[in-house]
C-alpha positions as CSV (number, residue, x, y, z in Angstrom):
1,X,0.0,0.0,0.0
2,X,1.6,3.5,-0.8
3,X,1.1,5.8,2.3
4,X,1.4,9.6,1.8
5,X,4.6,11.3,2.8
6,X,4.4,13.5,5.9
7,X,5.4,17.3,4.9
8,X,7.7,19.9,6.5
9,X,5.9,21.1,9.7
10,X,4.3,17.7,10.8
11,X,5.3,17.1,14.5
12,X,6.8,14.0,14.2
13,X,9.5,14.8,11.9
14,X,10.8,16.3,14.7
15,X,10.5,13.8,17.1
16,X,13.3,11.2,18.1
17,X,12.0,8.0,17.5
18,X,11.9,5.2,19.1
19,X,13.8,1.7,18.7
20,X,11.2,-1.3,18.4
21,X,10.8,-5.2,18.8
22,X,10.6,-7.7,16.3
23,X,6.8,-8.3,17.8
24,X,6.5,-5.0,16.2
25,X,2.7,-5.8,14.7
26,X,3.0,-6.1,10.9
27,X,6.4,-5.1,10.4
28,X,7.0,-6.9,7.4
29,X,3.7,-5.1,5.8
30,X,5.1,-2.1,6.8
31,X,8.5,-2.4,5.3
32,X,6.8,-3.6,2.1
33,X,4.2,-0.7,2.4
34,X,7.3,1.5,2.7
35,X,9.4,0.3,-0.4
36,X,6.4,0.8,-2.2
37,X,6.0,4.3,-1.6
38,X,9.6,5.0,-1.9
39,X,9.1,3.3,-5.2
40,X,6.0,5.2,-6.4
41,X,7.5,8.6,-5.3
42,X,11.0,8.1,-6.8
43,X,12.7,8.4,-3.6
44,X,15.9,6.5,-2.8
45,X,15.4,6.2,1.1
46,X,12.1,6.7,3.5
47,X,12.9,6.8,7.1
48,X,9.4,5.9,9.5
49,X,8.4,9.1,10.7
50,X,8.1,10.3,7.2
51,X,5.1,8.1,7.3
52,X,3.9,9.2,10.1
53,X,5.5,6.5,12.5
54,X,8.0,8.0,15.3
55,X,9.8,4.3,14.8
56,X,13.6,3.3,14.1
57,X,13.0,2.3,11.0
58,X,14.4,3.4,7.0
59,X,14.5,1.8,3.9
60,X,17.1,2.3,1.2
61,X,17.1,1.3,-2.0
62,X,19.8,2.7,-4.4
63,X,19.4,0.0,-7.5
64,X,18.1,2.6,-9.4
65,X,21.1,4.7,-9.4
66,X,23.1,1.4,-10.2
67,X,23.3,2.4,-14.4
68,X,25.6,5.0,-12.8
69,X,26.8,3.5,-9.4
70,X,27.4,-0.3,-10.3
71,X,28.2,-1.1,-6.8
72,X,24.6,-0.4,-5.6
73,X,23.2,-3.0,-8.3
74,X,20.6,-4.6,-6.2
75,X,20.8,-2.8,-3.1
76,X,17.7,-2.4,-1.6
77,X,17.6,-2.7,2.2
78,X,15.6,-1.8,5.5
79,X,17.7,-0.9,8.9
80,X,15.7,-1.3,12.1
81,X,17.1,0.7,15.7
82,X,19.7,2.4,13.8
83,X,22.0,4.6,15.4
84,X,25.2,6.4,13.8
85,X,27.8,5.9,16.6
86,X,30.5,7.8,15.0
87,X,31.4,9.7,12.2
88,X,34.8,10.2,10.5
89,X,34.7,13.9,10.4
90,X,38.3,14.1,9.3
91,X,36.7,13.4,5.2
92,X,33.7,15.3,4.7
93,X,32.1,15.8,1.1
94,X,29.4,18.6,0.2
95,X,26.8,17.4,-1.8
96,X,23.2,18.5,-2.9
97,X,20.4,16.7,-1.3
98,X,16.8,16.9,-1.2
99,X,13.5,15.1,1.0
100,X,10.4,13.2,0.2
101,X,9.4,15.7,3.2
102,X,10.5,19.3,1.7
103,X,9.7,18.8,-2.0
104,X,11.5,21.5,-4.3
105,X,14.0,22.2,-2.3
106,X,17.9,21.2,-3.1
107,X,20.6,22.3,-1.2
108,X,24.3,21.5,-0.7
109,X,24.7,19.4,2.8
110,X,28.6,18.6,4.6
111,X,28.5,15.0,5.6
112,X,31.7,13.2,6.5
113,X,32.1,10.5,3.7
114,X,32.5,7.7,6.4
115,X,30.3,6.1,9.2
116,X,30.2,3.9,11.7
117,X,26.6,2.6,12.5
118,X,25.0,-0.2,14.1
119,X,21.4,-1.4,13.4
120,X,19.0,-4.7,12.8
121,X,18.1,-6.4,9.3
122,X,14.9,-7.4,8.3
123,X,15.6,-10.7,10.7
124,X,17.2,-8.9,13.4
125,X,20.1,-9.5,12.6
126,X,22.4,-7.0,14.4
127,X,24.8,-5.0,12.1
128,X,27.7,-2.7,13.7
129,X,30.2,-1.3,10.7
130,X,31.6,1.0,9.2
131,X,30.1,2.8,6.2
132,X,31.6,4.6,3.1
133,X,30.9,6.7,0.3
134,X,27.5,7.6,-1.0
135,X,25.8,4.8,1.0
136,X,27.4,7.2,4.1
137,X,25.3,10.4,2.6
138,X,22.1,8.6,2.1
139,X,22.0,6.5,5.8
140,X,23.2,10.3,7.6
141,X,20.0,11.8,5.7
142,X,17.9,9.0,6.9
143,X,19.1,8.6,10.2
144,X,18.6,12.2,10.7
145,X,15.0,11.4,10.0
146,X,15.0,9.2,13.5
147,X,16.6,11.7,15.3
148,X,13.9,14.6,14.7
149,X,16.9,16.6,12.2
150,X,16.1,17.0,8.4
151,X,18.6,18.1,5.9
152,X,18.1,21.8,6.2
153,X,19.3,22.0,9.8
154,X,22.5,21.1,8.4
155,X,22.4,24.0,5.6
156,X,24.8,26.7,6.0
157,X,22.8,29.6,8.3
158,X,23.1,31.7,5.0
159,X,21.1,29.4,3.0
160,X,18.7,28.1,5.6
161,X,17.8,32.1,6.0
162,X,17.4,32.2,2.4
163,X,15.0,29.2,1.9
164,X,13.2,30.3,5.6
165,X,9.8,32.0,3.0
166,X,10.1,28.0,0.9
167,X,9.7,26.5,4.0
168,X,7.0,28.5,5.2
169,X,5.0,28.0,2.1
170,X,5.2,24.1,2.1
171,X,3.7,24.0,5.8
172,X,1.0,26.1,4.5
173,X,0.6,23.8,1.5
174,X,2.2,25.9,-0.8
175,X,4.2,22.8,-3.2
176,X,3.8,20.3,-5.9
177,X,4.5,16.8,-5.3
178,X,3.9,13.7,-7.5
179,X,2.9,11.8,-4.9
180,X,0.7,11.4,-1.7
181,X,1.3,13.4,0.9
182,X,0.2,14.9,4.5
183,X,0.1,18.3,5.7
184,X,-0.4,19.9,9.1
185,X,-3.3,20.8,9.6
């Protein structure tokens, strides 16, 4: 089932979420449920709350960049309690990004290019490793998302001033998307 995308303004993308257990009711649905709206709104990662679920929980899925990046061929993946423990801040990259959550706007983001993070499969499995490369700017993005931090907080405060009317608009409704979303109301 595609669910709509919660919108810049709604509460609970502001909230820290919470880790859950793997008697989580319907998890499986809801990990499907979420690939298929990250599928249907062309997204390459959709972290929980964006759905309206203040839950440790993000799926990735960067096979559709693989005609450029090979090495993500097949990746698609959800990450259950994850936490970043630490991050390599001695290599950083700027990079443009953009949200499900704050459609039309783009802005360059610093990230450091490597991460160490620790999380649970599908199977609760647990994970702990460390992260490089683009994989590193996507899971920071949607980590953030559990943490109750979006991608403008980490603009510079010249640019955040600068988008500050955008982002006023798209909590009053004021933005196009091509796909479901939710508002606050």
């Amino acid at each position: 089932m595609i669910l709509p995308i919660y919108i810049y303004g709604q509460p609970v993308l502001r909230k820290v979420a919470e880790d859950i257990t793997p008697d989580y009711p319907d998890l499986k649905v809801l990990i499907n449920n979420m690939y298929e709206t990250l599928d249907s709104s062309n997204g390459i990662g959709l972290a929980a709350p964006q759905i309206g679920l203040p839950i440790r929980l993000v799926v990735i899925d960067l096979d559709v960049l693989s005609e450029d990046m090979p090495e993500y061929k097949g990746f698609r993946h959800a990450f259950i309690n994850a936490h970043i423990l630490e991050r390599d801040e001695e290599n950083t990259d700027s990079s443009e990004e953009g949200c499900l959550s704050i459609p039309g706007i783009n802005e360059k983001v610093v990230r450091p290019t490597r991460i160490h993070v620790k999380y649970m499969d599908e199977d609760f499995n647990e994970h702990d490793e460390w992260i490089e490369g683009y994989l590193a700017r996507v899971m920071q993005h949607e980590f953030d998302h559990l943490e109750g931090t979006m991608f403008v907080d980490r603009v510079s405060p010249l640019r955040k001033n600068m988008i500050a009317g955008k982002l006023k608009g798209i909590i009053k409704g004021n933005f196009r998307a091509a796909y479901r979303t939710k508002i606050r109301r």
